[in-house]
C-alpha positions as CSV (number, residue, x, y, z in Angstrom):
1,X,-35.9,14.2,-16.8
2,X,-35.6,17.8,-15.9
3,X,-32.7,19.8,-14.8
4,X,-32.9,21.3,-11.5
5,X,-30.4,21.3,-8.6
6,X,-32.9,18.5,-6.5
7,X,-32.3,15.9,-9.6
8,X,-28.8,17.0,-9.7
9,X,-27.7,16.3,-6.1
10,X,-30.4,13.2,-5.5
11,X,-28.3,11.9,-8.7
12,X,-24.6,12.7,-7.3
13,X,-25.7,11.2,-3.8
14,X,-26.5,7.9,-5.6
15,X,-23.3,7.9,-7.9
16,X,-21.4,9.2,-5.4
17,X,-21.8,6.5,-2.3
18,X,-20.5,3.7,-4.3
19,X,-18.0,5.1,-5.6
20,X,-16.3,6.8,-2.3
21,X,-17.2,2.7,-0.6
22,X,-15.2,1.9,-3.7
23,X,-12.6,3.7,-3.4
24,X,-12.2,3.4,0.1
25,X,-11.8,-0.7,-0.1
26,X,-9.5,0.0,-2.7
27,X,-7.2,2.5,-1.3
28,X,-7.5,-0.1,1.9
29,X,-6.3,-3.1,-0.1
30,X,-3.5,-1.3,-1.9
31,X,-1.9,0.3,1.5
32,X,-2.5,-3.1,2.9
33,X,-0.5,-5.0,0.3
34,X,2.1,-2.0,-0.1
35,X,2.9,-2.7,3.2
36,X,3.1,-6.4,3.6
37,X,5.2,-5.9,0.3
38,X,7.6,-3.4,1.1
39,X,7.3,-4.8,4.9
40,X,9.0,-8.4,3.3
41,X,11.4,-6.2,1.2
42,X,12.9,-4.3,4.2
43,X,13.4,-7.8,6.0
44,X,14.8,-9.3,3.1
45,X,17.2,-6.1,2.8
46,X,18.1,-5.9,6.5
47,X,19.0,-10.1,6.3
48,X,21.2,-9.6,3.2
49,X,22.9,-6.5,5.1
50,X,23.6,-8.7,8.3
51,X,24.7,-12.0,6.3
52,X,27.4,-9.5,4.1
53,X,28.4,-7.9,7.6
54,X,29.1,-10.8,9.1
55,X,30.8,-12.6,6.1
56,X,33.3,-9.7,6.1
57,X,33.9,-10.6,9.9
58,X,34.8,-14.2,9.7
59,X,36.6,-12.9,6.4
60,X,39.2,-10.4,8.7
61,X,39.2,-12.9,11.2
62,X,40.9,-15.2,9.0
63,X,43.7,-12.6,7.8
């Protein structure tokens, strides 16, 4: 094993392709589950908005 800028960059170009596949599945898999999960959060949000909305409807009907 010698130190020279050929071992050096034939080294980083082996490390470095799994790693940036890696990463790149990985980054896709989190932003696709961050926004299935905050996706289902927004619509659970909005239906508890429209149910309280229309709760204080029938409620001022009623008066």
């Amino acid at each position: 094993m010698e130190l020279s800028l050929d071992w050096v960059t034939h080294t980083f170009v082996n490390i470095w392709q799994p790693m940036l596949l890696g990463s790149v599945l990985l980054g896709s898999i989190a932003a696709l589950v961050g926004y299935v999960v905050l996706d289902l959060l927004w619509r659970l949000s909005l239906s508890n908005y429209k149910a309280r909305k229309q709760n204080l409807r029938r409620d001022n009907k009623s008066d």
